[in-house]
C-alpha positions in Angstrom: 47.1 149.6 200.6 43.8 148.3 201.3 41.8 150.9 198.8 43.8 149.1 196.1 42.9 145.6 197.4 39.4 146.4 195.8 38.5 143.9 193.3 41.4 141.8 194.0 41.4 138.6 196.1 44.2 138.5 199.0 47.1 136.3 198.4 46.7 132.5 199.9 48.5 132.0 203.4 51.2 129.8 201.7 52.0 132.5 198.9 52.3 135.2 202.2 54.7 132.9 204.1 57.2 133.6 201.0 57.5 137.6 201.8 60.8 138.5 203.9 58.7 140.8 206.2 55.6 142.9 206.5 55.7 146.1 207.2 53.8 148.9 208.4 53.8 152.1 206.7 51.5 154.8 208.2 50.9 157.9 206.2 53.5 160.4 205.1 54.0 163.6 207.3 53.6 166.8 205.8 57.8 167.4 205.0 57.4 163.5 203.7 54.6 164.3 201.4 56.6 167.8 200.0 59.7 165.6 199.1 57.4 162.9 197.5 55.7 165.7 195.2 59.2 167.0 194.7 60.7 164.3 193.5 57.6 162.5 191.3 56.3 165.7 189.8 60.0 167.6 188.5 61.6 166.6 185.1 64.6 165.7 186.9 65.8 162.3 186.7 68.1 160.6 189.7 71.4 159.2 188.8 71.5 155.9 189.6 74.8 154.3 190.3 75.4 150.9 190.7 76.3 149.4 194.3 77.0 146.4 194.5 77.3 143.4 191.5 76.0 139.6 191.7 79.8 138.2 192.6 79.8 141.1 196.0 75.4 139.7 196.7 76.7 136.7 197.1 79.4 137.2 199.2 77.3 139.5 202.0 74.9 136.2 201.1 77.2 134.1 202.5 78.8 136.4 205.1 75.4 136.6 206.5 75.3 132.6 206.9 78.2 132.7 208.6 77.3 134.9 211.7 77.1 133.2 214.7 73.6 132.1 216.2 74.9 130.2 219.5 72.6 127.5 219.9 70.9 129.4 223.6 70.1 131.9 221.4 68.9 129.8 218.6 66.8 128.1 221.0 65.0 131.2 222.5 64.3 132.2 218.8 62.8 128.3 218.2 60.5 128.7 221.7 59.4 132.2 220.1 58.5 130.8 216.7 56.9 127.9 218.8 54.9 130.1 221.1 52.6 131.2 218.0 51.2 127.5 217.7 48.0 127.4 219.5 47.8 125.0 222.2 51.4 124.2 221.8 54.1 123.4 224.2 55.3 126.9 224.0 52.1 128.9 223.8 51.3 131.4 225.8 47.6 132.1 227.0 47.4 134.8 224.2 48.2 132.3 221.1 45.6 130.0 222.5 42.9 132.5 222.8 43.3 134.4 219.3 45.4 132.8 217.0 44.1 130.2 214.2 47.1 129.1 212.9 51.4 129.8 213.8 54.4 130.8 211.9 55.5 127.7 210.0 59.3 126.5 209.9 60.1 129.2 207.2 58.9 132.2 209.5 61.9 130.9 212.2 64.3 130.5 209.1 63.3 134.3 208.1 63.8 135.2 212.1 67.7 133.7 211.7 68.5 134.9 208.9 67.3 138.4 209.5 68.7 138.4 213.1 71.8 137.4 211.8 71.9 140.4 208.9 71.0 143.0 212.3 74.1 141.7 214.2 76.3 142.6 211.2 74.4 146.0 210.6 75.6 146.8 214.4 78.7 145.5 213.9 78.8 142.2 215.4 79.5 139.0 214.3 77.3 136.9 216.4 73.2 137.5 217.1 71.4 138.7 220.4 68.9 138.4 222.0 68.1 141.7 221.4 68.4 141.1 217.3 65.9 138.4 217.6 63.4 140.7 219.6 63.9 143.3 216.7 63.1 141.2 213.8 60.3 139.6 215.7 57.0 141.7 214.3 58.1 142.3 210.7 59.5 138.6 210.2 56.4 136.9 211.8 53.7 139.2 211.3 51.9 137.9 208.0 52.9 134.4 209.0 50.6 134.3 212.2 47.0 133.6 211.4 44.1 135.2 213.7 41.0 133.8 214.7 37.5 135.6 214.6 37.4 136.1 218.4 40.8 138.3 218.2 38.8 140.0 214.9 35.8 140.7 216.6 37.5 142.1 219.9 40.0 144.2 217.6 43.3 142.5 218.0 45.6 142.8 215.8 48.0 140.4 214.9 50.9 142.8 216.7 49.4 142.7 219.9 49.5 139.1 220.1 53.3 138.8 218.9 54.3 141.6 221.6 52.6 139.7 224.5 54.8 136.3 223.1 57.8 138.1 222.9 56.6 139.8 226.9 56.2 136.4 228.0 58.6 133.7 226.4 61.5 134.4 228.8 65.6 134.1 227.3 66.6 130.8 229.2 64.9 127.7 228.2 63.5 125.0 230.2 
């Protein structure tokens, strides 16, 4: 919420790299804003029931690590991460022109894992492409650094990661 960044000083790009995913939450329709009122402003209190304990965490933890990421698949999701690096191998004309600095090692990491948690959402047991496409923006989007050019000409940090994933094709060289 940038009204309640006021007086605060943003976090340091390393201290960023360590969220999951950043995510964009636009404002609350009107039925949205009824059901928030609702449910902040009554005297009624939710039952909470417990879910899941430590022991069954760690055991989706591990389940999760043990999806299949074939290694084509892996490699398009290394060439992605890759592509954010300015004046890399694997950048594409957008990085080069508007971004300062690139995911670092833990943003591809964060792209696995959550790729891998998609793939057991819908059922699978191994990641797509398609997985990797959909984690792309919330997994990368606070690691990816912009310069002033892409400030001053109103790009946002989106933009640039949709043209990456446009251009950096499945198959490898």
């Amino acid at each position: 919420n940038p009204i309640e960044q006021e007086g605060t000083y943003p976090l340091p790009e390393a201290q960023m790299d360590r969220f999951l995913f950043k995510l964009v939450v636009g404002y609350s329709n009107r039925d949205e804003l009824a059901t928030i009122v609702d449910r902040t402003t009554r005297g009624e209190r939710p039952e909470i029931e417990k879910v899941m304990d430590g022991e069954e965490i760690q055991r989706w933890q591990k389940l999760v690590r043990e999806v299949i990421l074939a290694p084509h698949v892996q490699d398009y999701l290394v060439r992605l991460t890759m592509a954010t690096h300015p004046d890399g191998p694997h950048s594409v004309p957008i990085t080069n022109e508007y971004v300062r600095w690139g995911s670092s090692p833990r943003g591809a990491q964060t792209l696995a894992l959550t790729a891998k948690v998609q793939a057991l959402l819908d059922g699978r047991f191994n990641v797509s492409f398609e997985d990797i496409r959909r984690m792309f923006l919330p997994a990368m989007r606070h690691r990816v650094l912009l310069n002033f050019e892409a400030q001053a000409e109103g790009i946002d940090t989106d933009r640039v990661l949709l043209e990456i994933l446009e251009k950096v094709p499945e198959k490898g060289d």
